[in-house]
N, C-alpha and C positions, 0 to 999 in steps of 0.2 A: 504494500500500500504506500502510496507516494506522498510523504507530509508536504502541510501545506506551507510553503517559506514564510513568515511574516513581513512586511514592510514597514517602510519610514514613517507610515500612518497608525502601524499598529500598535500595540497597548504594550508597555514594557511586561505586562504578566503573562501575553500571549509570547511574548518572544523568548520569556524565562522559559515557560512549557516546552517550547520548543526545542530550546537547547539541552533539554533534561534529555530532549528523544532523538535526538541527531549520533550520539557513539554511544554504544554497548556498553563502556565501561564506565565507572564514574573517576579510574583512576589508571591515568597511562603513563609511564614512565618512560622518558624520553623525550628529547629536545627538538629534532629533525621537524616534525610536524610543524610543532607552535615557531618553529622558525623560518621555516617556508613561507607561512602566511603573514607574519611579520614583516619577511622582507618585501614579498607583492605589493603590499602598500606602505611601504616602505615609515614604519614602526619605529626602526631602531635608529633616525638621524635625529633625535627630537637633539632641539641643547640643554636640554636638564638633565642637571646634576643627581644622578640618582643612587641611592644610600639604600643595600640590598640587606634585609636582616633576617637572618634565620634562628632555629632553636628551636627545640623541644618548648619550653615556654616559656613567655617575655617578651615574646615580639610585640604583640599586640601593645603591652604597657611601653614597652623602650621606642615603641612609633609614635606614642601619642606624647609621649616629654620630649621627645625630638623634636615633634612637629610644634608643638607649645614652646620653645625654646626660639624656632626659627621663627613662628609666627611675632614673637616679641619683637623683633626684629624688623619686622616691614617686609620680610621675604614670602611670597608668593608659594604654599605648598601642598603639593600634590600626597595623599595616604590611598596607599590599596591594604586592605586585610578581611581575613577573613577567618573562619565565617561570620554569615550576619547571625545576631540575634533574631530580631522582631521583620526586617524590613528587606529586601536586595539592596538599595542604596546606603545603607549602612559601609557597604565594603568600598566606596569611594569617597574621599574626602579630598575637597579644594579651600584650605584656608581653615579648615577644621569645621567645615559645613559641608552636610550631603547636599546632592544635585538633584533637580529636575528631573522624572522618570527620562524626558527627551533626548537628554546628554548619553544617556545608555541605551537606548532605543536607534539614536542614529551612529553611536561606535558600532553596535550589533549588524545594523544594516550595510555600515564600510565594512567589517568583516568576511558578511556573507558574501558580498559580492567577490571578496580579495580570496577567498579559500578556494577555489574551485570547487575541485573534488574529495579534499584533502581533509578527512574527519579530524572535530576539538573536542575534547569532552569540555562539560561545564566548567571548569575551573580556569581551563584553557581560552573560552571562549572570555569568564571574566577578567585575565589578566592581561591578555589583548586590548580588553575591553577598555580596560582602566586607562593601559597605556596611550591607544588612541584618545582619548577623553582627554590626559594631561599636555599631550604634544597639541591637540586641539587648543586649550587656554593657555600655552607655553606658560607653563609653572617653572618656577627656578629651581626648585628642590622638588625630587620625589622620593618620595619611602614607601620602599616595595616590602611588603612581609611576603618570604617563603611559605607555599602555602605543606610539604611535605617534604623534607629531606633540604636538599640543597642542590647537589651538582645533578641533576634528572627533573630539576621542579619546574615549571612550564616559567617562572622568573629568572632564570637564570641564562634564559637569551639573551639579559643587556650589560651592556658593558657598566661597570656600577664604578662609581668615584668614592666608594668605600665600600667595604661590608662588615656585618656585622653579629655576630653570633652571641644569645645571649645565654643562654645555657644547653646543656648536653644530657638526657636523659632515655629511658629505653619506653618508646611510643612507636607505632606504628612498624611493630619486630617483623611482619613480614614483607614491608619494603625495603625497611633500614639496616634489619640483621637485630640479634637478639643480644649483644655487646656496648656496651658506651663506646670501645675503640672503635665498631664498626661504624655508630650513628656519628660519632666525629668526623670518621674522615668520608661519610657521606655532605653532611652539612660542610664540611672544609673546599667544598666542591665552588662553591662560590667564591670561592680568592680569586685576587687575579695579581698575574706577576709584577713586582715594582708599585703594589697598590695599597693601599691602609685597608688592614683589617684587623678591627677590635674583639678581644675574645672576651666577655663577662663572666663563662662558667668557673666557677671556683675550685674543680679542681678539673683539670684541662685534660683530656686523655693526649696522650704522645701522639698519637696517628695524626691527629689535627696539627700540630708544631712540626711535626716530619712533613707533612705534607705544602703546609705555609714555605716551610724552609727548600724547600723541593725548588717549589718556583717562585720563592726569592718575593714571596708578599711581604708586605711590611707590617710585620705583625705587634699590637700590642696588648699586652696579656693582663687582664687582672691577677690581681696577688702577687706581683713583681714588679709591673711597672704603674698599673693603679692599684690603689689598696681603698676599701671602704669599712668604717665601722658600723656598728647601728650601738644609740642609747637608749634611754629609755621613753625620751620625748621629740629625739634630732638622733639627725647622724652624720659624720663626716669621711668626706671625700680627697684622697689628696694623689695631686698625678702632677708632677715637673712641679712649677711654682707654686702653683695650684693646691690650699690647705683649708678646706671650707666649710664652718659647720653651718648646717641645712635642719632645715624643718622636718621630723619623719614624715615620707610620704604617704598617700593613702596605697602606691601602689609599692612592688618589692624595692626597698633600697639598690639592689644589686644592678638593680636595669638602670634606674637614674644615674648611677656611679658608672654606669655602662655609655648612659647615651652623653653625660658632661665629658669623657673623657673622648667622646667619638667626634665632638662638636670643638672641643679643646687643640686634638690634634688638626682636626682642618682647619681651624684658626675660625672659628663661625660662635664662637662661645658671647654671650652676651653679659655684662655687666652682674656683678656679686646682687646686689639689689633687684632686678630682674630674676639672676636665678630664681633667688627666694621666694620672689613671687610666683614664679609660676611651679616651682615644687609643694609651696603649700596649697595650689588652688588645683592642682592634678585630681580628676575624676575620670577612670574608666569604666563604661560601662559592663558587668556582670563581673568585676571585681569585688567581690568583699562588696557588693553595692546592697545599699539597705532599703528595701521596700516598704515597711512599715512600721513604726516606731511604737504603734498599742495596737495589736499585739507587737512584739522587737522579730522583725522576719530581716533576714539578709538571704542573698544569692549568689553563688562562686562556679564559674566553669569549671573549676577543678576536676581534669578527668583522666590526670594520671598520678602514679604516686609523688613526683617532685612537685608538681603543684598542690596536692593534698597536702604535703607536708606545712607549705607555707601557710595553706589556710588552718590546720588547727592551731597553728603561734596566733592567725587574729583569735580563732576560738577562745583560746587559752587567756588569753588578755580579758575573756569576759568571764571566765572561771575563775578566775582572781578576784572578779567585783563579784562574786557570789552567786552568778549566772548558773541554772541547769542548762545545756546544750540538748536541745530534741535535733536531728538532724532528716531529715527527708532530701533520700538520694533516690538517683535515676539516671541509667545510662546507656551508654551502647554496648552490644554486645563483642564485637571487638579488643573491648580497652581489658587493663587488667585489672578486673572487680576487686578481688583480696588483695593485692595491692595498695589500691587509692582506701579502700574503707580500712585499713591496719592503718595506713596512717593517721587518721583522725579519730580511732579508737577511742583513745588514751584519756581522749577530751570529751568526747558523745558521749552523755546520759542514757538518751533512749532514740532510739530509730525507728525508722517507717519508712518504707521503702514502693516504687510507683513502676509501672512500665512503664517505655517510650514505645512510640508506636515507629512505624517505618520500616523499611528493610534494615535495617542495623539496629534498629532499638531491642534491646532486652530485656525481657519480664521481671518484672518484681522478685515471682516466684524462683529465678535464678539468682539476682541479687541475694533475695534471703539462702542461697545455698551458700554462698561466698561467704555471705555476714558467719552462718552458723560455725565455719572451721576460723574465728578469732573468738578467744577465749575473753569470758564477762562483755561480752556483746547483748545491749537489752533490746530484743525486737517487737515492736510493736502490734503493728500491723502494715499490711502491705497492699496497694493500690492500684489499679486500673491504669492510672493515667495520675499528673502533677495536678492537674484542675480540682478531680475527685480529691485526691490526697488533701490538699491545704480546703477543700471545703469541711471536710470532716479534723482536722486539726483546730484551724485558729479559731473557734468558737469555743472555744476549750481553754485554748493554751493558756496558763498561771502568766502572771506577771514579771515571775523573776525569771522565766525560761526565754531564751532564744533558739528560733527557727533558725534554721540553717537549711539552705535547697539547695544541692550539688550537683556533679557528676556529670554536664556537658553543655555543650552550649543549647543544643534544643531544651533541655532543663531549666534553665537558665530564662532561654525565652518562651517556657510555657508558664514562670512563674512569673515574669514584668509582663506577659499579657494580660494574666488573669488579673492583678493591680489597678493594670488599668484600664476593666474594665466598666 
């Protein structure tokens, strides 16, 4: 059966549909493709300056203090990341504002016409997308987030004026290999010879430095050449002259210390008083982000164990003021269950756990198998769907407990929709 193409008239949700049904896979590995079609319409002469970051997780937060850093500045800046939460234009940002459905309705339409024959999957199709969108408004700066890996990721067609890598963790084992050595020197894929690239994981596997050293990038490492602390209210950063103390952010210290030392080295760094402001005023969305304040609910994509780990330190800060933690997770069936929920054990009171629906989501009733081999795990009950779950909680919940909704970005965005509805 012959799908029908959309056009320059048609609806940015008909054109989403569409590109869900044009490739087989949702996930292709390999460059050739998405660079083909790049070059047909010729993608890759834009003159922006563009800052490639990859990582297990931090990109999303190290892209949004970058781009708040450059925005202080008067600079013109282009963000692709993904995924979205709530919306598709979530994953482009111009200036730190999403677009117009149009702007991605007519990048979609210069694509289709420049691809031939030559199948994208979705992800492909939106990182093209992005790109045409930015060379369209010539932005001076873009920040590309990796969307899987590095050197195979459909971003790593363009020539980048730094990269950037902000931690190393084992996600997505059957592309990246089931090793930190291996997922390093997949992500280490994005160097390029004679070029800056900043590495924020703290403890750096060799494959990535052997592989940097290989082709002579210009590498600069945290934990030798920047060092970051955290306090109890601030934290400091110090890298060449550079010895700064900073307000704690809302998001991980390690990525700020990550994106000031990235913006430092290119000489792009803006005034001590600006920093400050824009590290105290940092919000990303489904970070530690809090939905309700009576009942106390917050919401964390957290959906592997180094990011689990981060979130139960914010847990733990509220088990200190007296706090019970109820936690309601849900996630894909891909990730590794026992893994992310062991790390937030220690700090969860009691649990409830929900399906996701989709082809990748998985059931409650698996969760709670995962939950059952961590010892003094209290399970509650277990749910349908996120919507169901928090209907039957927050009519309930005590005053001194906090909601916690985890375990993926659809989680994440089943729980700000029902908020706001």
């Amino acid at each position: 059966m012959t799908k029908t193409i959309p056009s320059q008239s048609s609806s940015l949700d008909d054109w989403l549909c569409y590109l869900e049904s044009v490739h087989p896979a949702n996930i292709e590995m390999g460059l050739e493709r998405v660079a083909r079609v790049a070059n047909n319409i010729e993608l890759l002469t834009s003159s922006s300056k563009i800052i490639l970051i990859a990582g297990t997780n931090g990109k999303g937060t190290t892209a949004r203090c970058l781009e708040s850093l450059l925005l202080a500045q008067g600079y013109c800046v282009g963000t692709y990341a993904s995924p979205h939460l709530v919306r598709y234009n979530e994953r482009v940002r111009v200036n730190g504002a999403e677009l117009d459905d149009q702007y991605h309705v007519d990048a979609f339409n210069l694509l289709e016409q420049g691809r031939g024959d030559t199948p994208l999957t979705y992800f492909e199709y939106g990182t093209l997308g992005a790109l045409a969108i930015f060379k369209r408004l010539e932005v001076d700066y873009v920040l590309l987030e990796v969307g899987l890996g590095g050197r195979f990721d459909a971003t790593n067609i363009v020539t980048p004026f730094a990269s950037v890598i902000t931690t190393i963790d084992l996600d997505h084992k059957e592309y990246l290999g089931d090793t930190r050595e291996l997922v390093a020197y997949d992500k280490a894929g994005i160097f390029r010879e004679s070029t800056l690239a900043i590495i924020g994981d703290l403890n750096i596997p060799h494959t990535m430095t052997d592989y940097g050293k290989e082709i002579n990038a210009n590498m600069v490492l945290s934990g030798s050449d920047f060092i970051f602390k955290e306090h109890e209210q601030s934290f400091s950063w110090q890298f060449k002259a550079h010895n700064l103390e900073l307000p704690k952010p809302a998001i991980p210290c390690q990525n700020v210390a990550t994106a000031l030392t990235t913006l430092s080295v290119l000489d792009l760094l803006p005034s001590d008083e600006v920093i400050t402001q824009c590290i105290a005023n940092l919000v990303v969305e489904g970070r530690f982000q809090q939905l309700s304040e009576s009942p106390l609910v917050y919401t964390d994509v957290a959906h592997n164990p180094e990011s689990a780990r981060y979130l139960a330190t914010k847990l733990a800060s509220y088990k200190d003021k007296g706090f019970k933690i109820h936690a309601l997770a849900a996630m894909l069936a891909d990730k590794d269950k026992v893994g992310v929920l062991k790390e937030v054990a220690d700090v969860v009171d009691e649990w409830s756990l929900a399906s996701l629906g989709g082809p990748r989501g998985d059931s409650a009733a698996h969760l709670q198998q995962a939950l059952s081999s961590i010892p003094n795990s209290h399970f509650k009950q277990g749910y349908s769907n996120v919507e169901v779950a928090l209907d039957a909680i927050l009519p309930s919940q005590p005053s001194n407990t906090l909601l916690i909704v985890f375990g993926s970005f659809f989680t994440v965005a089943g729980a700000i929709h029902y908020f706001k509805k």
